[in-house]
DODRENTOR-656022 format. One record per residue (C-alpha): x, y, z; residue number from 1. Coordinates in steps of 0.5 Angstrom, whole numbers, plus 500, padded with zeros to 3 digits. Layout:
<nodes>
u, v, w, k
X, Y, Z, NUM
...
</nodes>
This chain:
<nodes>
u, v, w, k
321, 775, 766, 1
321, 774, 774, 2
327, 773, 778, 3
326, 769, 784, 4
332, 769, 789, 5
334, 763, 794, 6
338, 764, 801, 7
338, 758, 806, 8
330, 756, 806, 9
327, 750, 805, 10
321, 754, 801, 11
323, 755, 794, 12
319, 758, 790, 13
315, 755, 785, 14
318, 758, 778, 15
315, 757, 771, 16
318, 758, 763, 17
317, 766, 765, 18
322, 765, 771, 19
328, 764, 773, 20
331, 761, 780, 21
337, 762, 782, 22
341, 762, 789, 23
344, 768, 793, 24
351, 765, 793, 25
350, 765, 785, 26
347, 773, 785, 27
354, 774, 789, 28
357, 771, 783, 29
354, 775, 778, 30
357, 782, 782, 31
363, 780, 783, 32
364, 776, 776, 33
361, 783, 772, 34
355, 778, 769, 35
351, 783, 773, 36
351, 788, 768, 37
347, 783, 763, 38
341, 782, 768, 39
340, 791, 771, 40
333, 792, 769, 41
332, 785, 766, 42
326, 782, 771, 43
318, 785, 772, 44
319, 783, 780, 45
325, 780, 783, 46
324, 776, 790, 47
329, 774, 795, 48
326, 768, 799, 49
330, 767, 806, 50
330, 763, 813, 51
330, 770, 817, 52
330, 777, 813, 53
334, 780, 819, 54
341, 776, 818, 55
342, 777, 811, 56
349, 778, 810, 57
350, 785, 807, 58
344, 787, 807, 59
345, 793, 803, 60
349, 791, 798, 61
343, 786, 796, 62
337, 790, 797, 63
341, 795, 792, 64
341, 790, 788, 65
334, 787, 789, 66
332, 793, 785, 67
337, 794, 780, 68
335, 788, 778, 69
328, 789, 777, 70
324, 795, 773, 71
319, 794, 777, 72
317, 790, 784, 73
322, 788, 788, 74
321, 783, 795, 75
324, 780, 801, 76
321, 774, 804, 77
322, 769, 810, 78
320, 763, 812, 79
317, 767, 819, 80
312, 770, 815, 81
316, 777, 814, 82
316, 781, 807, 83
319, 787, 806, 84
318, 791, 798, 85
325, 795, 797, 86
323, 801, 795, 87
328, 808, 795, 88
325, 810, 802, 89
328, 803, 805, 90
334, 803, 801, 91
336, 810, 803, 92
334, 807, 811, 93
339, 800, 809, 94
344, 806, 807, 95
344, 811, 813, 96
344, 804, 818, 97
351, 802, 813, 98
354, 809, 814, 99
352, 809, 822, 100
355, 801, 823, 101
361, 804, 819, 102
362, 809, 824, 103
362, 805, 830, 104
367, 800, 828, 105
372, 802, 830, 106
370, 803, 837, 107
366, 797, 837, 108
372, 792, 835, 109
377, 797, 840, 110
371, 795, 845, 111
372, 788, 844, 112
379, 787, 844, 113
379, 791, 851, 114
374, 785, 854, 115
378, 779, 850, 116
385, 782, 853, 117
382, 783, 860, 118
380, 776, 859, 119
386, 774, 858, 120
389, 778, 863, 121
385, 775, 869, 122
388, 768, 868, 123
382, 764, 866, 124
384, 757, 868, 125
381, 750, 868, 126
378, 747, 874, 127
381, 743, 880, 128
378, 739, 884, 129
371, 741, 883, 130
365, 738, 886, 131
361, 737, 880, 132
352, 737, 881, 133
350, 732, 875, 134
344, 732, 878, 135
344, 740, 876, 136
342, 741, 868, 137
347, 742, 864, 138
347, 748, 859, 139
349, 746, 851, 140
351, 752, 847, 141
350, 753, 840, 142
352, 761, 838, 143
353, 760, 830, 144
350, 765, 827, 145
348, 759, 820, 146
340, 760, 820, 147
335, 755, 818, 148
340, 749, 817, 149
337, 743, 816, 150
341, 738, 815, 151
348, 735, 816, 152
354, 733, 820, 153
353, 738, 825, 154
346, 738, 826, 155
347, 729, 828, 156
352, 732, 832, 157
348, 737, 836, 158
342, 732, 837, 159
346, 727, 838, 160
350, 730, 844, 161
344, 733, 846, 162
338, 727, 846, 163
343, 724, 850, 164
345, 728, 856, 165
340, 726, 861, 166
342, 720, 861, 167
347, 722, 865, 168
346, 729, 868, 169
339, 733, 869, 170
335, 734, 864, 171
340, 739, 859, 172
337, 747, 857, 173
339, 748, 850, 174
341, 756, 848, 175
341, 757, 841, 176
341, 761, 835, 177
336, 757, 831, 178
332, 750, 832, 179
336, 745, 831, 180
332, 739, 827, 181
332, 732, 831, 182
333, 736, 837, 183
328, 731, 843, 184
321, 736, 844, 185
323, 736, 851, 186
328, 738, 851, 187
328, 745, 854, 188
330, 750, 849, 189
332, 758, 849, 190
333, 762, 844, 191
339, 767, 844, 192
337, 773, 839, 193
343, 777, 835, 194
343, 784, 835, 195
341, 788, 828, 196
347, 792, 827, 197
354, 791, 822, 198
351, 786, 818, 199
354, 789, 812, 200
361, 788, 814, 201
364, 781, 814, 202
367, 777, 821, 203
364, 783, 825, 204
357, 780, 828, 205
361, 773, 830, 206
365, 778, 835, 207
360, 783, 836, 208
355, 778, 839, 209
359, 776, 845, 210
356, 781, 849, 211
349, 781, 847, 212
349, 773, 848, 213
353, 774, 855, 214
347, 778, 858, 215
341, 774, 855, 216
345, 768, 857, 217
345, 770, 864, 218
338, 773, 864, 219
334, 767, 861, 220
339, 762, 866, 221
338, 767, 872, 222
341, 764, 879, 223
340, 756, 876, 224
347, 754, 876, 225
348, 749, 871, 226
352, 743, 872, 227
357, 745, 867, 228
357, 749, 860, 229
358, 745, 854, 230
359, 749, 848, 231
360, 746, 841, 232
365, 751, 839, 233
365, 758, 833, 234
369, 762, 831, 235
371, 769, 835, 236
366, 766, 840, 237
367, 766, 848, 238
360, 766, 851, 239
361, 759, 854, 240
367, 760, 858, 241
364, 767, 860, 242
358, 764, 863, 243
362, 757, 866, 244
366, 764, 870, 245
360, 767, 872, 246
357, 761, 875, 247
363, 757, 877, 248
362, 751, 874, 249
366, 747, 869, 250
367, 748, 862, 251
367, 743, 857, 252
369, 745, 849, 253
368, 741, 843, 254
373, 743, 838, 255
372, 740, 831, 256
378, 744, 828, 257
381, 750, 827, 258
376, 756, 823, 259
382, 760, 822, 260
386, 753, 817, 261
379, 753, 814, 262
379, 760, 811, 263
385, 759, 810, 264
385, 753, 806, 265
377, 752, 803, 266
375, 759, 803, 267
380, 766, 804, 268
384, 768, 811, 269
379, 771, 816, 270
380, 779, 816, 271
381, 779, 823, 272
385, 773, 823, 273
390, 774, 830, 274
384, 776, 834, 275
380, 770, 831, 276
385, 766, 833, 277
387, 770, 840, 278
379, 768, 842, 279
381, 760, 840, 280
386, 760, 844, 281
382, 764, 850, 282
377, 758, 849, 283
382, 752, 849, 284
385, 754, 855, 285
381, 756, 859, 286
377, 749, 858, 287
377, 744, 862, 288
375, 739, 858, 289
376, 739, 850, 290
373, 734, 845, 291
375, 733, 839, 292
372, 728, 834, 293
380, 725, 831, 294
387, 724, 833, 295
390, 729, 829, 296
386, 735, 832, 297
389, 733, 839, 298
396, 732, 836, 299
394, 740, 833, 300
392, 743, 840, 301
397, 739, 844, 302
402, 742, 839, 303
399, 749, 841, 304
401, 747, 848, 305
394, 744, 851, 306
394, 740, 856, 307
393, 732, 853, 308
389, 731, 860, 309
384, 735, 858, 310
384, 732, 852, 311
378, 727, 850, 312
379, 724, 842, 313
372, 722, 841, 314
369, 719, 834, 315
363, 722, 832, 316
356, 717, 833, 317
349, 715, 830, 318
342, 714, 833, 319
342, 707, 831, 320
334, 707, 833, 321
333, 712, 826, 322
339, 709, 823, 323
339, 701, 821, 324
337, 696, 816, 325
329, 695, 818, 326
329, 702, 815, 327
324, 703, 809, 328
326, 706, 802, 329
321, 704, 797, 330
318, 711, 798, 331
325, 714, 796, 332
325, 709, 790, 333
319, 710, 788, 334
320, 717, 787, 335
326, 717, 783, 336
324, 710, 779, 337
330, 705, 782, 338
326, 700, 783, 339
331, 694, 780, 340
337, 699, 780, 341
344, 698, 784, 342
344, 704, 787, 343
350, 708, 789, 344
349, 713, 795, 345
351, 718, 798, 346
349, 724, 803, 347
353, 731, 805, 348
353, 739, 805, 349
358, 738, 799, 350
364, 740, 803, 351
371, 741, 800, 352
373, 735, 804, 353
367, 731, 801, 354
370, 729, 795, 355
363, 728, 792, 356
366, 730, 785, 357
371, 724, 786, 358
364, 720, 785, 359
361, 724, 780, 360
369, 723, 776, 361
368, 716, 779, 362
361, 714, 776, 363
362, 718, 769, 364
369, 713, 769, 365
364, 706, 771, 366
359, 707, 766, 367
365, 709, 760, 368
368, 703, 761, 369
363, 699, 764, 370
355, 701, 758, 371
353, 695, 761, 372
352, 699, 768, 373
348, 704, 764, 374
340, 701, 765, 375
342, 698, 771, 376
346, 702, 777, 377
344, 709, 778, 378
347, 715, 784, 379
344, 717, 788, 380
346, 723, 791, 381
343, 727, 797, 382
344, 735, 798, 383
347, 741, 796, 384
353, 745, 797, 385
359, 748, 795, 386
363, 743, 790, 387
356, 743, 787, 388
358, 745, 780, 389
364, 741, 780, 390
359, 735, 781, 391
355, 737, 776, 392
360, 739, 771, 393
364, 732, 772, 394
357, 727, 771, 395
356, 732, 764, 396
363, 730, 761, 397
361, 723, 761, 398
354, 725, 759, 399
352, 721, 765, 400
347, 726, 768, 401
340, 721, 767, 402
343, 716, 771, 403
343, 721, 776, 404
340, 723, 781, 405
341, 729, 785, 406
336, 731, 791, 407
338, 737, 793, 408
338, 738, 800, 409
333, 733, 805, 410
331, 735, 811, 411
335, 731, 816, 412
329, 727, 818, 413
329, 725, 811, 414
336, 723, 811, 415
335, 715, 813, 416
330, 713, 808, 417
333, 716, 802, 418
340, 712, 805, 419
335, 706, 806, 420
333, 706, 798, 421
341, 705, 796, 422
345, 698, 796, 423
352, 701, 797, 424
354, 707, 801, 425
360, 711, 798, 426
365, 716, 803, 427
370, 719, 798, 428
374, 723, 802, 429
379, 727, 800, 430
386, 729, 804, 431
386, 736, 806, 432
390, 740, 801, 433
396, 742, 805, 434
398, 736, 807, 435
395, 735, 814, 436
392, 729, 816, 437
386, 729, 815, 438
382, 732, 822, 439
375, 730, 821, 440
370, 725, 823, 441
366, 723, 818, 442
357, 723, 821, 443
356, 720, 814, 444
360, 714, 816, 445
356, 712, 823, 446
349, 713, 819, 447
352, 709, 813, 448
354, 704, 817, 449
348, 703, 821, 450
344, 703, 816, 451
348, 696, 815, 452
349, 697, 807, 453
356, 695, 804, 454
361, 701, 804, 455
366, 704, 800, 456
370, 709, 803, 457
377, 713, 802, 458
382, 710, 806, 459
383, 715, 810, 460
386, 717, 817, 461
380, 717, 822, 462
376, 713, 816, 463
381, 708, 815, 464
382, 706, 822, 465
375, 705, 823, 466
373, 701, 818, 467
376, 696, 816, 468
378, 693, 809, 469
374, 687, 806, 470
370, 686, 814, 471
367, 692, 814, 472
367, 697, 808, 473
371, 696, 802, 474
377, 702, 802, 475
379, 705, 796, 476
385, 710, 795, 477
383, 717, 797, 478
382, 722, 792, 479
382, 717, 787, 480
377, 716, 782, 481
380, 710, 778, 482
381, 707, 785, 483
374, 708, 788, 484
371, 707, 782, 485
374, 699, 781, 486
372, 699, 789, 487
364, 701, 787, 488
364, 696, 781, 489
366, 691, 787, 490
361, 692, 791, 491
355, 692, 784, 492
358, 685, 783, 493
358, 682, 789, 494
351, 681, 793, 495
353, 677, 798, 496
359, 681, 800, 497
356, 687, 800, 498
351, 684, 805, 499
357, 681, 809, 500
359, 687, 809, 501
354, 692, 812, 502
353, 687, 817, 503
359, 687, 820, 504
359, 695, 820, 505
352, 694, 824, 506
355, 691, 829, 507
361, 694, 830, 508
357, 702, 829, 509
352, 699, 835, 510
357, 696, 839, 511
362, 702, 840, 512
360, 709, 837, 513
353, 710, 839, 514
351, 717, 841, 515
350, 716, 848, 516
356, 711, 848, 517
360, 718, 846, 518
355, 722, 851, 519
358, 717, 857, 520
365, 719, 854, 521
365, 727, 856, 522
362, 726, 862, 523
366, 720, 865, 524
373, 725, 863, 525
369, 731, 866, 526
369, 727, 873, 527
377, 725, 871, 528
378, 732, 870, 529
375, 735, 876, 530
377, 730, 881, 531
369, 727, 882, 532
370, 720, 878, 533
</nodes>
């Protein structure tokens, strides 16, 4: 039996009757749950396909247990052409790197809390009445440390912002971590390397590379001085405001909320919490303009004691050009047999606040009551993520797993066609599980409407004000099932509502939330801001 072993590549192996596939994240499950036991020695080869082999995290502790798994070889392999055999010699390597890391923490983090003091101390503030040269270009900011994503809300808005920038600026320059898919070919783009050390140990490499990407940033911008620095905002990150510092030019933020309430809420607390939140404070008021996608995040920072000035609410967009109704999906249909189904839709990373196993429940319930649907209405559903399992367990409580189809992860050029093959389009959102307003704002529900499909969507904060119930999407009770699953019957049976429907939120979505619409809001606050409008 052969192990092949999945993390973050769109190059998944081909596996026989003689194999097994499973991702990383459920390797993690196996060790953490004891399962792991059952499975030492098991496997003739054992092989992890990644993105990149040089940010795997806690490498150590996954290639012991690459090779504790196999009686004979095992790999690691990356979309970059790289492979490396585990062998005792690069165990013992991976092991003395461990105990070296493990050594210097303590001084690496004393080293970072003096430069985030020193930072703080040196009374970092908004620009006034700043001569701003948008003729310049401007330099856009990505310092996540996520590989090989390729597809969801954030890589929309990424592209979005990005495509459009020239539109008002010089062309942009682009330094990221990774390629962004969707991102134009012209646009010039830069790459900023993380260093190789403390990956075996959690929240360590986001604070660590502050430094190295403040000096790689400065030597591949030399002496250019920017129109001003855009950085889309990640957690215990601060290059963007060290870099506007160095050139004296403004700062602008996108804040889509507070990765510390993430942790604490969909995940576990951060390790290094205060520090996580010094630095997002650090960011957020030294900003001179933050742009946030809803009302309860600028509610949230106004409450932290941000200037509502430099504020600027602003709703997530859509390419209406790669979006829209002319779009073709027989290919999409052909491939998943839909030809002459009503299909339901629905496109995401499966994130906690998705709500994709409230439409699994949903559609189990439709088909329960309704046996009728079962030849004709099937779900489509587009993409992977965490919520995944609860997905999978609802759709077999109701034995309705042949009348859907999950497609797993989609490149993001894919995603219009695989939306163009659905007649109706479900947002099931679900509220935040402390009670707090609902912070996001949904990319999906900008694609869905400019695909000019009837909708089905949870009335929710941002969602409910946006859409608007029987004119442009039918709304249902978040988190719901029965609800949304009566709003999904609506729209099978209605045709010609559903069609009234998607026109109206075409129209609407063309008119006021187009990505260059949103582009032209930030850089009209930033000439508010600064004095230059």
């Amino acid at each position: 039996m052969r192990l092949f072993i999945t993390y973050n590549t769109s190059n998944v192996p081909a596996v026989s009757i003689t194999s097994l596939l499973v991702t990383l994240e459920a390797l993690r499950e196996w060790a953490t749950s004891g399962k792991i036991i059952l499975h030492l020695f098991r496997y003739t080869h054992v092989e992890l396909s990644t993105y990149r082999s040089d940010v795997i995290p806690r490498p150590f502790f996954v290639k012991l247990v690459l090779r504790l798994l196999s009686r004979g070889e095992s790999i690691v392999k990356d979309d970059l052409g790289h492979t490396e055999q585990i062998t005792l010699l690069s165990l013992t390597i991976c092991f003395l790197n461990f105990l070296k890391d493990a050594w210097r923490k303590r001084g690496a983090l004393k080293d970072i809390l003096n430069h985030v003091s020193r930072l703080e101390k040196s009374s970092i503030k908004p620009s006034t009445a700043m001569n701003i040269n948008l003729a310049a270009s401007p330099v856009y900011l990505r310092t996540d440390l996520l590989f090989g994503i390729s597809s969801g809300g954030s890589i929309g808005h990424i592209s979005g912002v990005l495509n459009n920038l020239n539109n008002f600026t010089g062309n942009p320059i682009f330094l990221t971590t990774d390629a962004i898919p969707t991102v134009r070919h012209d646009i010039e783009t830069r790459y900023l390397q993380p260093n190789q050390h403390f990956w075996d140990f959690a929240e360590l490499p986001p604070l660590l590379v502050n430094r190295t990407f403040e000096k790689q940033a400065n030597t591949l911008l030399a002496d250019n001085k920017p129109a001003f620095v855009y950085q889309r905002y990640c957690w215990n990150n601060y290059t963007g405001l060290t870099l506007a510092q160095r050139f004296h030019v403004p700062f602008i933020l996108e804040y889509n909320g507070s990765e510390i309430w993430v942790a604490r809420h969909w995940s576990k607390p951060l390790k290094y919490e205060a520090l996580a939140e010094r630095i997002e404070l650090l960011n957020l008021r030294a900003a001179d303009v933050i742009v946030v996608v809803s009302e309860p995040l600028r509610v949230e920072l106004v409450g932290r004691g941000i200037d509502r000035n430099r504020i600027l609410v602003n709703p997530n967009g859509v390419d209406s050009e790669r979006y829209k109704p002319e779009m073709d999906g027989s290919v999409v249909r052909n491939k998943f047999a839909l030809n002459g189904k009503t299909v339901i839709g629905f496109i995401g990373t499966f994130g906690r606040w998705h709500g994709a196993e409230v439409l699994a429940e949903a559609f189990g319930r439709l088909l329960k009551e309704y046996p009728v649907y079962r030849d004709s209405v099937r779900l489509l559903m587009i993409g992977d993520g965490m919520t995944m399992p609860q997905v999978k367990e609802n759709l077999a409580k109701y034995n309705v797993n042949d009348s859907c189809i999950l497609t797993g992860r989609i490149p993001q050029e894919e995603g219009p066609a695989h939306l163009a093959a659905c007649d109706i389009l479900a947002s099931p959102h679900v509220p935040n599980p402390d009670g707090t307003p609902f912070f996001g704002s949904p990319t999906k529900l900008f694609e869905y409407m400019a695909m000019g499909k009837g909708i089905v969507a949870s009335d929710l904060d941002q969602i409910g004000e946006i859409l608007k119930h029987d004119k442009t999407a039918w709304m249902v009770k978040p988190g719901d099932a029965q609800s949304l699953m009566l709003g999904l019957k609506k729209l099978i049976d209605d045709a010609a509502l559903r069609e009234q429907l998607g026109q109206s939120a075409r129209r609407d979505v063309v008119a006021n939330y187009t990505w260059e619409k949103h582009t032209r809001k930030i850089i009209e606050k930033l000439k508010q801001v600064t004095g230059s409008a």
